[in-house]
C-alpha positions as CSV (number, residue, x, y, z in Angstrom):
1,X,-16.2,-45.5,-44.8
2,X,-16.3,-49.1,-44.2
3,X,-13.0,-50.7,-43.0
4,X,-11.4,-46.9,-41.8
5,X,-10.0,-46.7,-38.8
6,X,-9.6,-42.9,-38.8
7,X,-6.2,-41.9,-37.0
8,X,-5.1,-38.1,-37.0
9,X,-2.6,-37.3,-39.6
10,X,0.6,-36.8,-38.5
11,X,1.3,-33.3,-38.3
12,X,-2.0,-32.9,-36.4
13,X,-2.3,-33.2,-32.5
14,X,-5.0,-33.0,-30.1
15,X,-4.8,-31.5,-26.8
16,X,-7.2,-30.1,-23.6
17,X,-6.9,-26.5,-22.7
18,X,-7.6,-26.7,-19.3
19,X,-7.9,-22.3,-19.0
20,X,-10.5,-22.3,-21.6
21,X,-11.8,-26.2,-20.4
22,X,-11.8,-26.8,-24.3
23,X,-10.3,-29.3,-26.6
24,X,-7.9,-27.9,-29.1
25,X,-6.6,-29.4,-32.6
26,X,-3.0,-27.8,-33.2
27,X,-1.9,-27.8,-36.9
28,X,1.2,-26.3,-38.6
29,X,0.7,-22.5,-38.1
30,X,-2.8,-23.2,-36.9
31,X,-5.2,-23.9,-33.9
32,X,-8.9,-25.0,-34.0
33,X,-11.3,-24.8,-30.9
34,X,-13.2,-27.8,-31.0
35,X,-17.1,-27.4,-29.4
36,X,-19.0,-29.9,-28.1
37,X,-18.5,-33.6,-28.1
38,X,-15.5,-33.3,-30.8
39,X,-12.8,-33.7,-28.8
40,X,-14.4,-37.0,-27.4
41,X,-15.4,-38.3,-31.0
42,X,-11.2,-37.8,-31.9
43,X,-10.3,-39.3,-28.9
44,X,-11.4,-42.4,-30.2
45,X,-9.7,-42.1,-33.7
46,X,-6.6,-44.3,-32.9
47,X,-6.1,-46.0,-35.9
48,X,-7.6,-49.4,-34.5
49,X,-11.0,-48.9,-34.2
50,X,-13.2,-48.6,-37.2
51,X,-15.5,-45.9,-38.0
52,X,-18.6,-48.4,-36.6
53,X,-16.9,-49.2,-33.3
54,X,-16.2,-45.8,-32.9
55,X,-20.0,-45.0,-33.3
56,X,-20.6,-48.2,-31.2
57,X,-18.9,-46.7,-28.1
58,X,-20.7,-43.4,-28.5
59,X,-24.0,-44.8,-28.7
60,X,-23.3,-46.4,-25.7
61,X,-22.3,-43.4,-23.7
62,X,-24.6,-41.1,-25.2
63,X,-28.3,-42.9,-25.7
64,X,-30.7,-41.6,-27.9
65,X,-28.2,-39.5,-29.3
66,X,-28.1,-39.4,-33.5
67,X,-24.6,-40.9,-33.3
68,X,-24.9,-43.2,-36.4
69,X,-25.5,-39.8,-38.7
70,X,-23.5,-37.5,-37.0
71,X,-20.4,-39.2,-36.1
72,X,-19.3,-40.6,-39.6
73,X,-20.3,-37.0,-40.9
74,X,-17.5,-35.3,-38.6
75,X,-14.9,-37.6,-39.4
76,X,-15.8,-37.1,-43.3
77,X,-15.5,-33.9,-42.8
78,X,-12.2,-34.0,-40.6
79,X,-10.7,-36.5,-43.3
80,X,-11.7,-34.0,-45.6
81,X,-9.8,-31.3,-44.0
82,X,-6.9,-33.9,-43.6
83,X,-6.5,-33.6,-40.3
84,X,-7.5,-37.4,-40.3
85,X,-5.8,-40.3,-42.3
C-alpha cells in the first residue's frame, strides 16, 4: 500500500445519519452502516494523504490504539470492496 492515497470511488459517498448518530456509506442501490471508528478512518481518505499519514493522524488521536494493523486492514478491505480507489 505504499504510495496510496485512498479516495472513495466515485459512485460511493459518505454521510452522518444524525437519527441513528451513525455514519453511513451510500452506494448504487445500497447503504452500509458503518460501526465504530469507520466513518473517521474514511474521513480521512481524500486522495492526498497516504495510507501512513492517515495512520499517523490516528495514532495521534487515538494512543495506544493498534492503528498501524488495523487501519491499513480496513482500507484493504474497503479497496477490496471498491468502495475505495
Amino acid at each position: 500500500m505504499t504510495g496510496w492515497r485512498p479516495a472513495l470511488a466515485p459512485a460511493v459517498q459518505l454521510r452522518h445519519d444524525r437519527v441513528r448518530d451513525t455514519d453511513l456509506l451510500l452506494l448504487p442501490e445500497r447503504v452500509v452502516v458503518l460501526e465504530g471508528s469507520a466513518g473517521a478512518v474514511l474521513r480521512l481518505c481524500d486522495g492526498e494523504r497516504e495510507v501512513s499519514d492517515i495512520v499517523s493522524v490516528l495514532g495521534r488521536s487515538h494512543p495506544g490504539a493498534p492503528v498501524a494493523v488495523e487501519v491499513p486492514e480496513f482500507l484493504g478491505r474497503m479497496r477490496a470492496e471498491g468502495w475505495l480507489r
